[in-house]
C-alpha positions in Angstrom: -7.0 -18.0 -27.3 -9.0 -19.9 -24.5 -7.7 -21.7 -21.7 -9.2 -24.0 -19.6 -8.1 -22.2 -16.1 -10.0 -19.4 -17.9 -12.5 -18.1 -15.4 -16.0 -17.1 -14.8 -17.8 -14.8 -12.6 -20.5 -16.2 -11.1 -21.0 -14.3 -8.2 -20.0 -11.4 -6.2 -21.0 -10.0 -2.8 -20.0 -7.4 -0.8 -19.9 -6.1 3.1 -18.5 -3.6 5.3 -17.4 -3.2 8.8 -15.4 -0.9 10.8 -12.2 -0.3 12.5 -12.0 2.2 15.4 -8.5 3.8 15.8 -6.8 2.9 19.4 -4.9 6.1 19.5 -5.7 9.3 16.7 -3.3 9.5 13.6 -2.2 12.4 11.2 -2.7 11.7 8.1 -1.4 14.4 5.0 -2.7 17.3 7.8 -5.6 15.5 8.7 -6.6 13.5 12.3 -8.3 10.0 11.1 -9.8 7.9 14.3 -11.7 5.2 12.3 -11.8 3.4 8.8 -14.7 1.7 7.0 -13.3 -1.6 5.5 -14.5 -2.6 2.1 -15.0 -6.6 2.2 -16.0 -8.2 -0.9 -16.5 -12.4 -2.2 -16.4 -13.5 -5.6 -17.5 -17.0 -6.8 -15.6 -18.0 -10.0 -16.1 -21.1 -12.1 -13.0 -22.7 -14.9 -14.2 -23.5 -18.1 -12.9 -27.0 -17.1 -15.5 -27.1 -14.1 -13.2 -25.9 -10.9 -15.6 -23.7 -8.6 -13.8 -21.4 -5.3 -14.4 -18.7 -3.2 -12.5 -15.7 -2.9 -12.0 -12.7 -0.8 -10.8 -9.4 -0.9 -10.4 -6.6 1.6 -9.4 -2.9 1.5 -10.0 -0.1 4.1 -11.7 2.9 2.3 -9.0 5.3 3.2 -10.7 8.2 1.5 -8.5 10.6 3.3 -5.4 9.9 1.4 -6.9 8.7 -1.3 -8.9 11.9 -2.1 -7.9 15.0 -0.1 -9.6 17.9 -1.0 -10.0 21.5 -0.8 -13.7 21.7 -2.0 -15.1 18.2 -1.2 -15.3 17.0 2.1 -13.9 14.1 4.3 -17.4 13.3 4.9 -18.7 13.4 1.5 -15.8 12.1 0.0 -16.7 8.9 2.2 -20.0 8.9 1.6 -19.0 8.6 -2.2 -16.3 5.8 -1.9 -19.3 4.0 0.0 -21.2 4.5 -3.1 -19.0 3.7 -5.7 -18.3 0.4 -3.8 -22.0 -0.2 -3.9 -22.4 0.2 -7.1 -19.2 -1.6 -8.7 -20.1 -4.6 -6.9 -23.0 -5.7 -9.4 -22.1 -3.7 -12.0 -19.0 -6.2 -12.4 -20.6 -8.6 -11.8 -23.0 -8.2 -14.4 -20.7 -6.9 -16.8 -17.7 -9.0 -16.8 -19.6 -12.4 -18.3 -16.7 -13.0 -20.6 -14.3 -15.7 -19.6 -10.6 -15.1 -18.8 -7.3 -14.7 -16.5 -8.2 -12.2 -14.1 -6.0 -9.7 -14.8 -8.0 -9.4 -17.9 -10.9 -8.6 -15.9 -8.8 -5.2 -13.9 -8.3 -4.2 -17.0 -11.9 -4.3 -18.8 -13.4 -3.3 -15.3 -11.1 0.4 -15.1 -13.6 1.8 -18.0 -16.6 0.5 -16.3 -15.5 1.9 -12.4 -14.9 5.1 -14.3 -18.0 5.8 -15.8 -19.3 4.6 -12.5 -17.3 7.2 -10.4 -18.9 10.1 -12.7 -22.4 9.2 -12.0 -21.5 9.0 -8.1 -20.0 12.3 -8.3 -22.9 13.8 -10.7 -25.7 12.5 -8.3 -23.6 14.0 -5.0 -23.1 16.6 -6.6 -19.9 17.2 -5.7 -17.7 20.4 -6.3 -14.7 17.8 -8.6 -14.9 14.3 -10.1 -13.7 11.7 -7.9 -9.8 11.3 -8.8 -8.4 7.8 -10.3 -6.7 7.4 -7.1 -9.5 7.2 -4.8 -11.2 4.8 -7.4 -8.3 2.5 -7.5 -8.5 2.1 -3.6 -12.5 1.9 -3.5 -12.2 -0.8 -6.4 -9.2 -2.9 -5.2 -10.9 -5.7 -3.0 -13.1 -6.4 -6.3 -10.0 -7.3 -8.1 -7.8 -9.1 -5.0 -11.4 -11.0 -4.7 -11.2 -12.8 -8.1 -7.9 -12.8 -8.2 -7.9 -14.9 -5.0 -10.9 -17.0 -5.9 -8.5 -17.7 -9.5 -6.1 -19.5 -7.3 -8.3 -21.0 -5.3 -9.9 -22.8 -8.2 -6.7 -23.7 -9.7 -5.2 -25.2 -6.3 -2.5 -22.9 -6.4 -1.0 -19.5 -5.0 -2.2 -17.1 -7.1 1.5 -15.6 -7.9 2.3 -19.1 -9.6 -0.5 -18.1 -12.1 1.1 -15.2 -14.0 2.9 -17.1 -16.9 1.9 -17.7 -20.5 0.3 -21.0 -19.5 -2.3 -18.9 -18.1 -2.1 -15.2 -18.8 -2.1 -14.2 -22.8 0.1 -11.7 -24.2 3.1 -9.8 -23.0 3.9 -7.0 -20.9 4.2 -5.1 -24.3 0.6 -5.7 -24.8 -0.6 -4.9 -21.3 2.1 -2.3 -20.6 4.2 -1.0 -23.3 6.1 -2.0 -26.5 9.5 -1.0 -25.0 8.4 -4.2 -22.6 7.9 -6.7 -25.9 8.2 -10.2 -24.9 8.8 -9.9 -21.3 6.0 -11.9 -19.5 4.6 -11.0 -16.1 5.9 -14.3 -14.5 9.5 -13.1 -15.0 8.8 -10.3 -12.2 6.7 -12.1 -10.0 8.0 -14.9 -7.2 5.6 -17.8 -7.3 7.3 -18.7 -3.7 7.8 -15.8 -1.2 10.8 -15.0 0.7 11.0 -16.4 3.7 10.8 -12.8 6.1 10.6 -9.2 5.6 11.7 -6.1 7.5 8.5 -4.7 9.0 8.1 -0.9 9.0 6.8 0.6 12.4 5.3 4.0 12.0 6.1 6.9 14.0 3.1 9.3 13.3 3.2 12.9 14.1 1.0 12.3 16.7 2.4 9.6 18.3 4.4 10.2 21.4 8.1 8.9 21.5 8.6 9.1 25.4 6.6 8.5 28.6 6.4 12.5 29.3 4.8 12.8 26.0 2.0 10.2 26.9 -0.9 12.9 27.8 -3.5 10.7 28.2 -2.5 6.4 28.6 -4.8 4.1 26.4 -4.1 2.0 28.8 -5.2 -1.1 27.2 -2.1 -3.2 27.6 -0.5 -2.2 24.3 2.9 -0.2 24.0 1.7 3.3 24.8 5.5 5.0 23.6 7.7 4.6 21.1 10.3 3.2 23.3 8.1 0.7 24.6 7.0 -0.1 21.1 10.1 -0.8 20.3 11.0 -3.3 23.3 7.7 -5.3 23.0 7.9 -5.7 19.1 11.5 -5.7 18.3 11.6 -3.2 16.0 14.5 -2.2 13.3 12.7 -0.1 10.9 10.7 2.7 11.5 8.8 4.7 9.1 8.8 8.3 10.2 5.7 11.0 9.5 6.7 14.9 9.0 5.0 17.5 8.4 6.7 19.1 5.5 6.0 22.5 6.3 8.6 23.1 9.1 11.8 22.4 8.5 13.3 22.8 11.8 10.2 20.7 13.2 10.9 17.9 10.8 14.8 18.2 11.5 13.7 17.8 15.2 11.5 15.5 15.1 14.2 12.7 13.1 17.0 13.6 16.0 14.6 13.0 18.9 13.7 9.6 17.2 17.1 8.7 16.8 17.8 10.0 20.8 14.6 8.4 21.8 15.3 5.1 19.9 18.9 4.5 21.2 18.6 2.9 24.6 16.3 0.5 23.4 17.6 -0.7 20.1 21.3 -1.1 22.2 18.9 -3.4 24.6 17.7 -5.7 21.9 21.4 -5.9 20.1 20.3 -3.7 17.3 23.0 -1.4 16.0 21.5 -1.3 12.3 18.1 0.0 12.4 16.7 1.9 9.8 14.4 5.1 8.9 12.1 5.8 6.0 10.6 9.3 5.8 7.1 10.5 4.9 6.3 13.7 4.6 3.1 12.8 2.7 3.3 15.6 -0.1 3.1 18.6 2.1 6.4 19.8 1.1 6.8 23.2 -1.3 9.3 22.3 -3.4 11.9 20.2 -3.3 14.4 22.6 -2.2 12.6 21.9 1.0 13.6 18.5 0.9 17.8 19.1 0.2 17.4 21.6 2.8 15.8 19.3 5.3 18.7 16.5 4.5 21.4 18.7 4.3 20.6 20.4 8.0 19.9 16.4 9.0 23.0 15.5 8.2 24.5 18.1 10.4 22.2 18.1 13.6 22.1 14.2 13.8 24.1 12.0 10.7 23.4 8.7 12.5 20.4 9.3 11.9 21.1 10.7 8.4 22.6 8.0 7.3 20.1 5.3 8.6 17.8 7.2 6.4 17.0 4.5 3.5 14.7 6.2 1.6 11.8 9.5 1.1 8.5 8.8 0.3 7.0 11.4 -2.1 7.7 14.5 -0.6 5.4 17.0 -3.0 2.5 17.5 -4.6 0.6 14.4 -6.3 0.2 16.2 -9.0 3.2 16.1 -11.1 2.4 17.7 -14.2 1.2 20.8 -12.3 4.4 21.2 -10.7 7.2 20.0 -13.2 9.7 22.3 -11.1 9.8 19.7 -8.6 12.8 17.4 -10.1 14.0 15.4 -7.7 17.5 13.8 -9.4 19.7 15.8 -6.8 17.5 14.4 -3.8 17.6 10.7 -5.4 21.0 11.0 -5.5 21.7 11.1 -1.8 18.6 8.3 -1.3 15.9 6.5 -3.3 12.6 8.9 -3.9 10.1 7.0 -4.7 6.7 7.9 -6.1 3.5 7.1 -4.2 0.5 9.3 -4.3 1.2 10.3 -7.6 1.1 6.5 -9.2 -2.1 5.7 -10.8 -0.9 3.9 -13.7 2.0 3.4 -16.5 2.0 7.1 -17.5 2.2 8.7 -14.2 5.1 6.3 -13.8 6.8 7.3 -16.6 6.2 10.9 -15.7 7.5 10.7 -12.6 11.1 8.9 -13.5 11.5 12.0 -16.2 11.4 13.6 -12.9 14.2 12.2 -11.2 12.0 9.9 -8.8 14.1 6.7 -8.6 11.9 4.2 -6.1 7.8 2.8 -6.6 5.7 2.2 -3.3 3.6 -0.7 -4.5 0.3 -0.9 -2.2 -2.1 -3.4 -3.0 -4.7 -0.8 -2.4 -4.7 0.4 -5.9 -5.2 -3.2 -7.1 -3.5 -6.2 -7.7 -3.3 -6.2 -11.3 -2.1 -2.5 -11.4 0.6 -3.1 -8.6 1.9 -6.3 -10.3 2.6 -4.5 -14.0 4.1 -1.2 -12.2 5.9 -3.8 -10.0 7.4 -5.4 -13.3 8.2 -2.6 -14.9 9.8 -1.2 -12.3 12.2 -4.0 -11.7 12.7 -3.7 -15.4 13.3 -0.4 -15.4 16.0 -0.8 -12.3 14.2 1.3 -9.6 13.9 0.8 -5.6 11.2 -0.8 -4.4 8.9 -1.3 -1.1 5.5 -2.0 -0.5 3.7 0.1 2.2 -0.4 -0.7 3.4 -3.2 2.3 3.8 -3.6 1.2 8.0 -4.6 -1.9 6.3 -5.8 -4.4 9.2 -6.8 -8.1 9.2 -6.8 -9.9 5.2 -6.0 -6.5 3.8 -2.7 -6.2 5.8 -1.7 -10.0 4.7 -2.9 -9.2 1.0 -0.2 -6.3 1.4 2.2 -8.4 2.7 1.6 -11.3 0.5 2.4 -8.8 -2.4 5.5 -7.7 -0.5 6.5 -11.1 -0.5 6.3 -12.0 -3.8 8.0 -9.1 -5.6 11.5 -9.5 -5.8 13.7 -6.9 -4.8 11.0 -5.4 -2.7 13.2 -4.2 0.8 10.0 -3.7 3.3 6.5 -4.1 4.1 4.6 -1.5 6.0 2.4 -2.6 8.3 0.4 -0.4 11.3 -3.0 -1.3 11.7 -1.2 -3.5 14.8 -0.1 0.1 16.2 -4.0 2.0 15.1 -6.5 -0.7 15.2 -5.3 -3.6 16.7 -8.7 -4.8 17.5 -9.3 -5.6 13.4 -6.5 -8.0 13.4 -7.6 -10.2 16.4 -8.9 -13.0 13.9 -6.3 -13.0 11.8 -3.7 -12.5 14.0 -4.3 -16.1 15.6 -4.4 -17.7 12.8 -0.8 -15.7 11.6 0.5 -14.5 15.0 4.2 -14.4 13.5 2.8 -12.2 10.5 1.3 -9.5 12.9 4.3 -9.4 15.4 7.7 -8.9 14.0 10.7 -10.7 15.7 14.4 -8.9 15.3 13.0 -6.3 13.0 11.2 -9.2 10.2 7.8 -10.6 9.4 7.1 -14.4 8.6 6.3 -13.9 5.1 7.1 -17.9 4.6 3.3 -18.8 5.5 2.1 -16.7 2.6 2.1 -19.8 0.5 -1.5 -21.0 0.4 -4.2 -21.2 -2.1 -5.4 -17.6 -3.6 -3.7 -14.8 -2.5 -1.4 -16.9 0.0 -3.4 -17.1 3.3 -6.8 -17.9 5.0 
């Protein structure tokens, strides 16, 4: 069945440019100081006639999207760089079929597959690059059209997920257990008016003045205390190591010490912690150990805890010991590294996860089904960015704010590479700076993807 806000490509181009860190950040065990960003345009055309422009951005983030024993941060890079350079035409000159661009994410995943195989064949590298990676290399391509789809039609782009436009159900595009449930019934085509805005607190990062070794001295917060002040902060998301339990037990009471004083001068009595302990931990005995001794060295703290990003290995069916129903019952778990798709989902609620982190980074088609199923299914949700500065950050947020139930955005390119934002951040200075804890999500209500 053909509709006549059925689209075209036409066109797409692509770019990159840079963002250089402001202060060094641990990432999974790693140090990252900069980010290529991955900037791509698509040019669409209606069958009805209605021609737009849209964009789509995406930091490479190679380091968490591909960590690796036996390949390289530098060749695993150099390989996103080329996958990018090649999916760009290839999808252009392969997608010539007319349709709602979520049809397009979902003919494309073949074709950036096949792709990734003869990148990694004609590297040579030691292992295939993995799904995850070629989600986040791939994703502007798909927030590009489906930004360019709104633009033609006049409207936000999350008002343009029903069956006037979009064929089929999610039992087609998902699931049968999801039989005549459309996508529309998940998706806000207004957004809320704010969200909470998660500020991290990286393993790096000091939390007083003594810890401050070496001043950036470029005007910006140089402490956690001070971050808090100048941003007035009520959430912050907190980076452990995983592999030191008395370190990681430390390090949450010394926030909660550190952040006192300042949250009492703002008014904030409420403020909230999420934990990341980006999959370094064993087992996850690790984890009930690490919550149980919490709860005893600093329980305000526990109990501001609201939930645990995945705490172990990504790959779940390698390590089906790590069930974490006890953990989820104490607070949400919710699967992150591990979720490429609907049966890495479903593999992961057998095994007790109970929350989703949507990221926009592993595409906007992807995230909006998971993000329907997921409200379906009754699971926590949140949507966290990859450092994700300038358009990428308000794609991110834009999808944050037009999920329901979603609790919190992430959002730290402002803290790591504040330069990237300066465009952007005129344009949406209420977006980029939180006031008592939230983000303006409101203004997310344009054309496209919501902004610009």
């Amino acid at each position: 069945m053909t509709r006549p806000t059925d689209i075209r490509l036409c066109e797409l181009t692509s770019s990159t440019t840079q963002s250089v860190f402001r202060t060094p950040l641990k990432f999974g065990g790693q140090v990252v100081t900069q980010s290529p960003n991955l900037h791509v345009e698509a040019t669409v055309e209606t069958r009805d006639g209605r021609r737009a422009v849209g964009r789509g951005m995406m930091p490479l983030g190679s380091v968490w999207g591909w960590p690796s024993a036996v390949v390289t941060g530098a060749q695993a890079a150099e390989a996103g760089l080329a996958l990018f350079a090649r999916a760009v035409p290839a999808a252009a000159a392969a997608l010539n079929e007319s349709g709602h661009p979520l049809d397009f994410d979902q003919a494309a995943e073949p074709l950036f597959s096949r792709l990734a195989a003869e990148v990694a064949a004609h590297l040579q590298l030691a292992e295939p690059l993995p799904l995850l990676y070629q989600q986040v290399v791939t994703s502007a391509i798909g927030a590009a059209w489906h930004d360019a789809y709104g633009r033609a039609l006049g409207r936000p782009v999350w008002a343009c997920y029903g069956p006037e436009y979009l064929a089929g159900d999610l039992g087609d595009r998902l699931h049968p257990r999801y039989a005549g449930l459309t996508l529309d019934q998940f998706i806000s085509a207004k957004p809320v008016p704010s969200l909470p805005l998660y500020h991290l607190v990286g393993a790096l990062d000091p939390l007083t003045p003594a810890d401050v070794a070496q001043p950036v001295g470029d005007g910006l917060p140089e402490h956690l205390a001070e971050w808090i002040l100048a941003d007035d902060l009520t959430h912050l998301k907190i980076k452990l190591n995983g592999d030191d339990v008395n370190w990681d037990v430390e390090r949450v009471a010394a926030v909660e010490q550190i952040a006192g004083p300042p949250m009492a001068q703002l008014g904030h009595d409420g403020w909230v912690y999420s934990l990341d302990f980006n999959e370094r931990c064993p087992h996850v005995d690790y984890i009930l150990e690490f919550l149980a001794r919490l709860a005893e060295r600093a329980p305000q703290a526990f109990a501001r805890v609201s939930y645990i990003e995945q705490p172990t290995a990504r790959d779940l069916a390698a390590h089906p010991e790590n069930r974490m129903h006890t953990a989820a019952k104490l607070r949400p778990v919710v699967i992150d590294e591990s979720l490429t798709g609907l049966e890495s989902y479903d593999l992961a609620r057998e095994q007790g996860y109970s929350g989703v982190a949507l990221k926009a980074c592993k595409g906007q088609g992807a995230a909006l089904l998971i993000a329907a199923a997921a409200q379906y299914d009754g699971l926590f949700l949140c949507v966290q960015d990859l450092t994700c500065p300038g358009a990428s950050f308000l794609h991110s947020a834009s999808l944050a704010a037009h999920v329901p139930t979603v609790s919190a955005i992430e959002g730290n390119a402002r803290q790591y590479c504040p330069s990237s934002n300066v465009e952007w951040a005129a344009r949406y200075p209420t977006l980029f700076r939180p006031r008592a804890g939230a983000i303006e999500t409101a203004l997310l209500d344009g054309p496209g993807l919501g902004f610009g």
